[in-house]
C-alpha positions in Angstrom: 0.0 0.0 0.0 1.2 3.5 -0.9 1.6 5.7 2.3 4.6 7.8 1.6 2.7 11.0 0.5 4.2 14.4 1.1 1.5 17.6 0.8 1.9 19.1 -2.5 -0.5 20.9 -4.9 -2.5 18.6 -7.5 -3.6 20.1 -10.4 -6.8 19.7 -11.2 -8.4 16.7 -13.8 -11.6 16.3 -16.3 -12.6 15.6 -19.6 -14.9 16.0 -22.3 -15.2 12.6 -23.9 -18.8 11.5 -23.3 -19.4 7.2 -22.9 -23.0 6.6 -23.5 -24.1 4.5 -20.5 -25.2 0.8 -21.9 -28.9 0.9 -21.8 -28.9 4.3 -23.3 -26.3 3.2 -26.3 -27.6 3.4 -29.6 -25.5 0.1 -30.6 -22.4 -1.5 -30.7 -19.5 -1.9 -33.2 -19.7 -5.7 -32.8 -22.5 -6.1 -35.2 -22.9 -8.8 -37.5 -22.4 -6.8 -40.2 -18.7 -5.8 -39.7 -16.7 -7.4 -42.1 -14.8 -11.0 -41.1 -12.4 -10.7 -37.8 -8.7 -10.7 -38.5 -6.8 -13.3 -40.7 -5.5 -16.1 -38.5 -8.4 -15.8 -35.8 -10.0 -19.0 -35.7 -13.2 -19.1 -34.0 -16.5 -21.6 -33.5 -19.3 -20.0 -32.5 -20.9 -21.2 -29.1 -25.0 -22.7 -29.3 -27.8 -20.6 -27.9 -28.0 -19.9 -24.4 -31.2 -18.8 -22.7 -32.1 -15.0 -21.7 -31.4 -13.9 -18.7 -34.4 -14.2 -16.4 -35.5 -17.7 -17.7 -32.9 -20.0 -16.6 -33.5 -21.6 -13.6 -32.0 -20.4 -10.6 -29.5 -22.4 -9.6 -28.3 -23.0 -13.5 -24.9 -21.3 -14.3 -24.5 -18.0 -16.3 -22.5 -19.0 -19.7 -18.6 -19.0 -18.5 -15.9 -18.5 -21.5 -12.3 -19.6 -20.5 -10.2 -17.7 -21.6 -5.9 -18.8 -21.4 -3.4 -16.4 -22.5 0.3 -17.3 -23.1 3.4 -15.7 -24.1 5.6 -16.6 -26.9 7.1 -13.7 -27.9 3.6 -12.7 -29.6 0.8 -13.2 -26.9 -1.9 -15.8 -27.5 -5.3 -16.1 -26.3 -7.8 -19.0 -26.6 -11.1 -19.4 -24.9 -13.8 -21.9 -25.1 -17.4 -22.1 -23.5 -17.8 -24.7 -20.9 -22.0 -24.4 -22.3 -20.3 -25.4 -25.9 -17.0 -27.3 -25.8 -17.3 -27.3 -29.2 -17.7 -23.3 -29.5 -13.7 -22.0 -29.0 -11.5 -19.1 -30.7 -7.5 -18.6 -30.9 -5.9 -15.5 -31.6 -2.5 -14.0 -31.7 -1.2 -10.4 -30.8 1.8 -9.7 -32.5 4.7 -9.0 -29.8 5.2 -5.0 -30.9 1.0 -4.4 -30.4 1.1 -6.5 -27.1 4.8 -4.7 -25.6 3.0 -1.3 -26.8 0.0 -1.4 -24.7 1.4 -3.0 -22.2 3.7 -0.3 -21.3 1.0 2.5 -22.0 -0.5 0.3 -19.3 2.6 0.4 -16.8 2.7 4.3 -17.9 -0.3 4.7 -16.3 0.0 3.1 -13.2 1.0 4.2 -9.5 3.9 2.8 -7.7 5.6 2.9 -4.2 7.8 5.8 -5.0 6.1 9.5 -4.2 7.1 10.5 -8.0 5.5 7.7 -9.8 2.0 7.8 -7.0 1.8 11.2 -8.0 1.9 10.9 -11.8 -0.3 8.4 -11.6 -3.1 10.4 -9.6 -2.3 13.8 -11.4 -1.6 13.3 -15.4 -1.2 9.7 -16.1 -3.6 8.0 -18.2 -5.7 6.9 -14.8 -6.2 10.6 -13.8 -8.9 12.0 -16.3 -11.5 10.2 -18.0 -10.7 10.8 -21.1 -7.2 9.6 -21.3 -8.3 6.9 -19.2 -10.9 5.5 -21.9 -8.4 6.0 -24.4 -6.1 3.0 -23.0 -8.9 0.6 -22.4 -9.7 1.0 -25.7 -6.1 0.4 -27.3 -6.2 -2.5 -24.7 -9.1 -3.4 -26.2 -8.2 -3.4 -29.6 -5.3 -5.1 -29.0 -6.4 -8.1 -26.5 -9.7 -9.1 -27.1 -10.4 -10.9 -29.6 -12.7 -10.0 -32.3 -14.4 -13.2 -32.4 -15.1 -13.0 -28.8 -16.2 -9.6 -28.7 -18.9 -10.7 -31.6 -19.9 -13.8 -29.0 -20.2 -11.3 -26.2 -21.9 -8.6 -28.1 -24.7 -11.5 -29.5 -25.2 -12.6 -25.6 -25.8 -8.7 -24.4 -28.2 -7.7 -27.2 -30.6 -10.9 -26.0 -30.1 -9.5 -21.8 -27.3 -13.1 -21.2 -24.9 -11.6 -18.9 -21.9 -14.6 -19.5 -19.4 -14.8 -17.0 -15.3 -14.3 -17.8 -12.8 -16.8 -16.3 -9.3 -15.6 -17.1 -5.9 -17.2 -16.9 -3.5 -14.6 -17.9 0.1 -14.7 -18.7 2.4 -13.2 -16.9 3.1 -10.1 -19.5 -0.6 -9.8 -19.2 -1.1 -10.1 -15.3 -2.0 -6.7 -15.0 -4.2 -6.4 -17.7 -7.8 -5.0 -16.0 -10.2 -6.7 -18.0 -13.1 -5.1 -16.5 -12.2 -2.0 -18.1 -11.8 -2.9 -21.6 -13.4 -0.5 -23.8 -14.5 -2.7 -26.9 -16.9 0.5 -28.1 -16.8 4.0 -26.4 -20.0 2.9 -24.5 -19.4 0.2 -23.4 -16.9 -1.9 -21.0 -16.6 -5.5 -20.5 -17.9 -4.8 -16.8 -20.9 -3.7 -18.4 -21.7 -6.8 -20.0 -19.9 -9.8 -18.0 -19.1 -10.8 -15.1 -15.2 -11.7 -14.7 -12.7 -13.1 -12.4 -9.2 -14.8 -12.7 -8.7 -18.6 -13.0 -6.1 -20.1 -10.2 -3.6 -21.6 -11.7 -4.7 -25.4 -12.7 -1.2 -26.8 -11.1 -2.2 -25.0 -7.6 -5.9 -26.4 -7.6 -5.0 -30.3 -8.2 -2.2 -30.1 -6.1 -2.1 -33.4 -4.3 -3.6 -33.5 -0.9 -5.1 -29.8 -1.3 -7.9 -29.9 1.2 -10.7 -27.5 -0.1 -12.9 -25.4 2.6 -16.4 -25.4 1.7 -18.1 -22.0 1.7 -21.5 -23.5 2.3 -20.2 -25.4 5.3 -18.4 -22.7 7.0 -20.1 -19.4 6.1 -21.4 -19.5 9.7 -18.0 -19.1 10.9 -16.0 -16.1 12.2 -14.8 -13.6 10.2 -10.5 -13.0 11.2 -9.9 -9.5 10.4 -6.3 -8.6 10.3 -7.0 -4.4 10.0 -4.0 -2.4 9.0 -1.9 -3.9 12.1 1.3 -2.4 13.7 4.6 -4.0 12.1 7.3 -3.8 14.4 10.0 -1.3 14.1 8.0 1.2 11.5 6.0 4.4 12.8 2.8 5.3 11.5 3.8 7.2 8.6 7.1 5.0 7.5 6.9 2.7 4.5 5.2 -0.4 6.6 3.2 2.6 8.4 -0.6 2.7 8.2 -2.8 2.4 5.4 -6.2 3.3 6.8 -4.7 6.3 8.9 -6.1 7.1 12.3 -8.6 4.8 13.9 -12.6 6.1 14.3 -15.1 3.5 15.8 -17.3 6.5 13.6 -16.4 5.0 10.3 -18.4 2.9 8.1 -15.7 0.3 7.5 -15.6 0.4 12.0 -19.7 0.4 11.6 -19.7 -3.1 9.5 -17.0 -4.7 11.6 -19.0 -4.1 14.6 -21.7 -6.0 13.7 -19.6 -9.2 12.7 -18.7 -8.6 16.9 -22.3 -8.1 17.7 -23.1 -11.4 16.1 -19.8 -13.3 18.0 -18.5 -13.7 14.8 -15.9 -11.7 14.7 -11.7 -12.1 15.6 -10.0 -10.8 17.0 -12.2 -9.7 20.1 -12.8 -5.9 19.5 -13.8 -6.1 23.4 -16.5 -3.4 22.5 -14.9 -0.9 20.9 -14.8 -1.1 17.3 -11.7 0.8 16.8 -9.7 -1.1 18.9 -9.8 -3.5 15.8 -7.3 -1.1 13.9 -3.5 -1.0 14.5 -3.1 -3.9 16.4 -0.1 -5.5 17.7 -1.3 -8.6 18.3 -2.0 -10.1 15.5 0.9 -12.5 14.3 1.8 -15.2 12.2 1.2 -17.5 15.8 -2.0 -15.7 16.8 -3.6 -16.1 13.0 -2.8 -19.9 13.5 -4.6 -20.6 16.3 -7.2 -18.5 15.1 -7.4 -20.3 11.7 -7.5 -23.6 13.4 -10.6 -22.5 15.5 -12.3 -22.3 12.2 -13.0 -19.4 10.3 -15.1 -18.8 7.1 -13.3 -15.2 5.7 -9.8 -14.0 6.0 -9.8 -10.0 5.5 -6.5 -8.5 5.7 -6.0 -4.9 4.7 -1.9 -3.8 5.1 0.6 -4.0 3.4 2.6 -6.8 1.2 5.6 -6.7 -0.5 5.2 -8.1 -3.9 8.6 -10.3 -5.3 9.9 -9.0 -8.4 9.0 -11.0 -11.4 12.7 -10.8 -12.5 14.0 -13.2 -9.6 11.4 -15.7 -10.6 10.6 -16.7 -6.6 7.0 -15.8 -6.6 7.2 -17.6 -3.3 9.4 -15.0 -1.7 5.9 -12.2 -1.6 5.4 -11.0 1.8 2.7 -10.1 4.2 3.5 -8.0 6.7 1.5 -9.1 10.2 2.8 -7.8 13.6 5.2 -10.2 13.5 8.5 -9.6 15.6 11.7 -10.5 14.2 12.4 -13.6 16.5 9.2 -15.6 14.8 9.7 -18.6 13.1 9.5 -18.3 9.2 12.0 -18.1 6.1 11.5 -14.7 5.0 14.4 -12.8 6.4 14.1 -10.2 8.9 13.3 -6.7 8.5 14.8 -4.3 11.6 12.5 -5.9 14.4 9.6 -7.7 12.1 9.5 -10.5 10.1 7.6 -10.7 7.6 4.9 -13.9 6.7 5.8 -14.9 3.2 4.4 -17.2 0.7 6.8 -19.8 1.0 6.0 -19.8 5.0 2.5 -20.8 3.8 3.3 -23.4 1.5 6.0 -24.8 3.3 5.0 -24.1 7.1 8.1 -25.0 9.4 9.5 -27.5 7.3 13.4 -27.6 7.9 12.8 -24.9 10.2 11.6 -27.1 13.1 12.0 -30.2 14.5 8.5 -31.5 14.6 7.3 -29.2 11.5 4.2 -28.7 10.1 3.3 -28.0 6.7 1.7 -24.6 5.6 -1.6 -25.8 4.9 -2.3 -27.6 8.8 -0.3 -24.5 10.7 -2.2 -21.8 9.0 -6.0 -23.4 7.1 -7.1 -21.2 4.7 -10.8 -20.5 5.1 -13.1 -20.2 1.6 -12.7 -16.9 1.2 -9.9 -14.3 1.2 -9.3 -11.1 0.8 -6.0 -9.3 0.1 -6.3 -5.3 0.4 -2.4 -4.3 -0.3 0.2 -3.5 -2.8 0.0 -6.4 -5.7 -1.4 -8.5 -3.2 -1.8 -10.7 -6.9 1.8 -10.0 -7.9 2.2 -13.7 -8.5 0.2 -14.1 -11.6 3.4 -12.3 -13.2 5.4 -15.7 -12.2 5.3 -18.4 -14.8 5.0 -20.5 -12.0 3.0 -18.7 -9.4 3.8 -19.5 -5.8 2.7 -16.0 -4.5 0.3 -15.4 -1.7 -2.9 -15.2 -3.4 -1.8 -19.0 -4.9 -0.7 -19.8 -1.2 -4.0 -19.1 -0.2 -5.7 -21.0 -2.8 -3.6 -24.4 -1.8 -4.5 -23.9 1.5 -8.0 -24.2 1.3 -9.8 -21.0 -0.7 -12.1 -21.2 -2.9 -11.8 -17.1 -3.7 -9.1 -14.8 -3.2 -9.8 -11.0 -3.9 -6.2 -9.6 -4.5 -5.1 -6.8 -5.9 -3.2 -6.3 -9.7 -0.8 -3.1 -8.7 0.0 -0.5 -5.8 -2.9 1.4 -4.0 -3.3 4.4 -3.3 -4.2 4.9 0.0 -7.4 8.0 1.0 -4.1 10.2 2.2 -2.9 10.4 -1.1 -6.1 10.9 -3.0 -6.2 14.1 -0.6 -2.8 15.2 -0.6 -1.7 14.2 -4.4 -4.6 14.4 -6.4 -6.3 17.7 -4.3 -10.1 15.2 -3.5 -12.6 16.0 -1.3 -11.4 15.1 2.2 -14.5 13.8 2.8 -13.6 11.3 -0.2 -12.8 7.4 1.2 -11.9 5.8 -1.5 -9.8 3.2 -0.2 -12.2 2.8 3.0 -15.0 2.5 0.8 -13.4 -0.2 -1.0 -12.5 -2.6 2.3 -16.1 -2.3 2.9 -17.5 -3.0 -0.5 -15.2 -6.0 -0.9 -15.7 -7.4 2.9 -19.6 -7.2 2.2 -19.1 -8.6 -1.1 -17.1 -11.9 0.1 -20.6 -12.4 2.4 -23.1 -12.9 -0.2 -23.3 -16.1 -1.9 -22.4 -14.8 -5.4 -19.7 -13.1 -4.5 -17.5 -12.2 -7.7 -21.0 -11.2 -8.9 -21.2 -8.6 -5.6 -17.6 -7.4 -6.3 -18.2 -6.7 -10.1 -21.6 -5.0 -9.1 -19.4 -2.6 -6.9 -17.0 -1.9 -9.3 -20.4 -1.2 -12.0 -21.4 1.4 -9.6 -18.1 3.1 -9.2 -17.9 2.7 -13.4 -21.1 4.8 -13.3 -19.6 7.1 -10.8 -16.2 7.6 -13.1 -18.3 8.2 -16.3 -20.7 10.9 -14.1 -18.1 12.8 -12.1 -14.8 12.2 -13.8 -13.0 13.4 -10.4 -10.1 11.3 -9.3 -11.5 9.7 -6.0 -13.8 7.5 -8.9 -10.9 6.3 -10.8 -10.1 3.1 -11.5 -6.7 3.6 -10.5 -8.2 1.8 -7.2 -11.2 0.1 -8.0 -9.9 -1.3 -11.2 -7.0 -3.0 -9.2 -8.9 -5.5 -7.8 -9.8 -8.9 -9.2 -11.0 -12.0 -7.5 -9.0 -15.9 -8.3 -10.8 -18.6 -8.4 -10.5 -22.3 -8.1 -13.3 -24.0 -9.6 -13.6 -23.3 -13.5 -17.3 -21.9 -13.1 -19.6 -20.4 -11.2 -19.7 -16.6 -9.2 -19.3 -18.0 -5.8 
């Protein structure tokens, strides 16, 4: 998470481009009467699906696949698990893929002040207009015409299908959601979409699964922005949610997990007193885990491994961990940090009776992970990150995060918005409540529609996607929104 955010003066941000909202768009340029899609593109058209409303309840939404891989040129197949025989390939030539890609990384904030504030002030992210200029090249670039067409034909008959996407590690960052395929309309307008866990991580042998069903009874473990050892508030492992208020509505919704006994750690009463903790360590969220548990919510901060080392599985999470626990990730003045090899591995040559990652610390259904490229280890060709971690130890969901966040100081102090504006709060509390409901990739895209609708409406920085669009949700199972 991005704290370090000296005052300065933020110029201010707008736009003139106007995006039709979807139900008042005259039409799309997916029509059947475009010409044929590129050469090369090979692509089977899926069989009818029903309109939404007459399916039965319990029946599926239509789920496309869809794999990407790099080989120099990306690739990108998909196939519809309604229609096995319906599928597509395509190819992006490598000098179209590297070109967006880094109008992509342009665009987006980083842990350095310099880059945070280009990011909020006059990168691509900061007006609306230059921001629906790159989802569009993205657009144009990654997804596929033929798909588009199959998309477009389910929206015009009210099928909302839903998007389960493996992407390569060039690609890892790529926000689908946002993909601007016509000026009015985004893929989040017409899909639902979430990330597929990598296929080696869910058939791991002996990967025990925790049912969301069975377990959504159990407590919620919040681990709320807690106090790493040796760094003050405002260092670089300071605090991300800033001063704690039993008045806010992130402190609000806690409370009534507590008022319901469902809730750990004990807040004894006072809501706040769940915020900056100094308790909550990598030996406390064990015996925690092992009471049983049904949600993991962790907002802090992690530090993502660089793609170049290829060790996904050194990515950290910083708990308030001292520096004389137990674990492989070295220490950091007096913390050490939690890392995904810790979870995978447990205390395996680091104890004499050890324990492997997933008995020490069980994984309940669902996770979230508000920090810094909580995902970063989608950018691994093999990804043993902590949002994978989390998924061989028992998840079903993991909400993560694709880069840096900007935390609500530096929306105020960087980009000059409202102080009354919570953008990072109000995203904890969208995504906790959305990890409750039993469709809850479904809930998490219908947040991020609403803060679309916002964007397109206001065009002020606190709505940008530079936030809400970092978030995506891994799954384990190839279908369904649960």
């Amino acid at each position: 998470m991005v704290t370090d955010v000296p005052a300065t003066d933020a110029p201010a941000t707008g736009g003139a481009a106007t995006e039709a909202r979807p139900e008042d768009r005259p039409g799309s340029h997916h029509q059947a009467q475009r010409p044929p899609g590129p050469p090369g593109e090979q692509v089977d058209q899926p069989e009818p699906v029903r309109q939404a409303g007459t399916e039965d309840a319990a029946e599926p939404p239509p789920t496309v696949l869809i794999r990407m891989a790099d080989a120099g040129d990306v690739y990108v197949s998909w196939r519809w698990t309604h229609a096995l025989s319906a599928s597509g390939v395509s190819r992006v030539p490598k000098a179209a893929a590297d070109g967006a890609l880094d109008a992509l990384e342009a665009a987006l904030p980083g842990a350095a002040t310099p880059r945070l504030t280009a990011a909020l002030t006059s990168g691509a992210f900061s007006t609306y207009d230059s921001e629906l200029a790159l989802a569009e090249r993205l657009s144009r670039t990654f997804l596929p015409y033929g798909l588009a067409q199959q998309l477009h034909e389910l929206w015009t008959r009210g099928v909302r299908p839903l998007l389960r996407i493996q992407p390569s590690p060039r690609t890892a960052r790529l926000p689908w959601e946002l993909l601007a395929p016509d000026p009015g309309l985004r893929l989040l307008d017409i899909a639902d979409l979430g990330l597929l866990a990598p296929t080696s991580v869910t058939h791991a042998p002996g990967r025990a699964v925790s049912s969301w069903s069975a377990t959504r009874r159990l407590p919620v473990v919040a681990v709320l922005d807690p106090r790493v050892p040796g760094f003050r508030a405002d260092s670089a492992l300071g605090s991300v949610l800033g001063r704690p208020s039993a008045q806010t509505p992130l402190a609000r919704q806690i409370a009534g997990y507590a008022q319901n006994g469902r809730l750990r750690p004990d807040a004894g009463g006072d809501p706040a007193a769940m915020f900056r903790r100094s308790d909550v360590d990598r030996e406390w969220l064990s015996v925690t885990l092992r009471a049983g548990a049904s949600r993991l919510l962790y907002v802090g901060h992690v530090t993502a491994a660089a793609p170049e080392s290829g060790q996904s599985e050194n990515a950290q999470l910083h708990l308030a961990c001292g520096a004389d626990s137990v674990g492989f990730a070295p220490p950091i003045r007096a913390h050490r940090p939690l890392s995904a090899k810790d979870l995978l591995l447990g205390t395996h040559s680091l104890a004499q009776s050890p324990e492997s990652g997933a008995a020490r610390w069980p994984v309940p259904s669902r996770v979230a992970l508000i920090a810094c490229e909580s995902g970063g280890d989608m950018r691994f060709g093999e990804a043993l990150g902590l949002a994978t971690a989390m998924v061989h130890g028992g998840a079903e969901l993991v909400t993560t995060t694709r880069w840096a966040l900007p935390t609500d100081l530096a929306f105020h102090r960087l980009a000059g918005a409202p102080s009354q504006a919570r953008p990072l709060h109000d995203a904890v509390c969208a995504i906790d409540a959305a990890h409750e409901e039993h469709e809850a990739v479904r809930a998490l895209n219908d947040w991020q529609r609403t803060r679309l609708d916002a964007w397109r409406t206001a065009r002020t920085v606190e709505h940008s996607p530079v936030l809400w669009g970092a978030f995506a949700t891994i799954g384990a199972t190839l279908s369904g929104l649960g």
